[in-house]
Residue, then its C-alpha position, 0 to 999 in steps of 0.5 A: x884883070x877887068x870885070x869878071x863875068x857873074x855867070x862864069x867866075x865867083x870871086x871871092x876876098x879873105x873867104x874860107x875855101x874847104x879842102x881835104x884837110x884845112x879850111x885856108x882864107x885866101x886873100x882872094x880867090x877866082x872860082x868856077x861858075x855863079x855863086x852857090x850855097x855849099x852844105x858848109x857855107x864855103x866853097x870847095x878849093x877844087x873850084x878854084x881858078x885862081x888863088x892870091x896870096x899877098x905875103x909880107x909877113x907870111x911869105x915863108x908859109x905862104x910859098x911852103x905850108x900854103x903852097x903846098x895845101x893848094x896844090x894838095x887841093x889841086x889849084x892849078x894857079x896859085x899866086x903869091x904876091x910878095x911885097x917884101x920882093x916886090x913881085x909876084x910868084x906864080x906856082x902852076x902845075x901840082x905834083x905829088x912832093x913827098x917832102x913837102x907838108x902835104x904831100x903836094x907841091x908846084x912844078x913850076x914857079x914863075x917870078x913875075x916882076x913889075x912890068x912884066x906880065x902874066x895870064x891866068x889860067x882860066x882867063x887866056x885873054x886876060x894879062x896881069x903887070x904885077x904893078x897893077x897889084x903891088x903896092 
């Protein structure tokens, strides 16, 4: 993805993000604007651009529990990177779900191999090759 602009994106790596109900680490996540002290210390979920996830062990949770807490938090692009699949999983669009653990899921969900691409929401001149991610 390049250099991210400081005045427009945050990034951050293995950080809590705050949501109505959880506190989740993501693995990495692009928010919105510069950096800024939260009462908590952590930022909101709602400020998130982008949400990764790199799943090996945690797969199942991460395209369930996880996914549906994001969507909940309403994170419009959520990616799971899956090693064991060895693609990337790129959930958009949340909807309420009343089956799922938060009452929350995806509307779309996307299988991105190796050598195929995809763009980030919040970043429409960006492309992604799931090659550049996995290992």
């Amino acid at each position: 993805m390049g250099a991210l602009p400081v005045d427009r994106f945050w990034v951050r790596i293995q950080s809590t993000l705050l949501t109505a109900g959880s506190a989740p680490e993501p693995d990495l996540a692009i928010l919105d604007g510069p950096p800024v002290e939260t009462a908590g210390g952590y930022p909101s979920a709602d400020r998130a651009l982008l949400v990764i996830e790199v799943a090996d062990g945690t797969l199942l949770a991460d395209t369930s529990i996880k996914a549906s807490l994001y969507a909940a938090a309403g994170v419009q692009d959520y990616w799971v990177l899956s090693i064991p699949d060895d693609l990337l999983i790129v959930h958009r669009r949340p909807i309420r779900s009343a089956g799922t653990r938060h009452g929350f899921a995806y509307a779309e969900i996307r299988r991105v191999a190796r050598g195929e691409t995809v763009t980030p929401l919040a970043m429409p001149a960006a492309t992604v090759d799931p090659a550049t991610l996995l290992p």
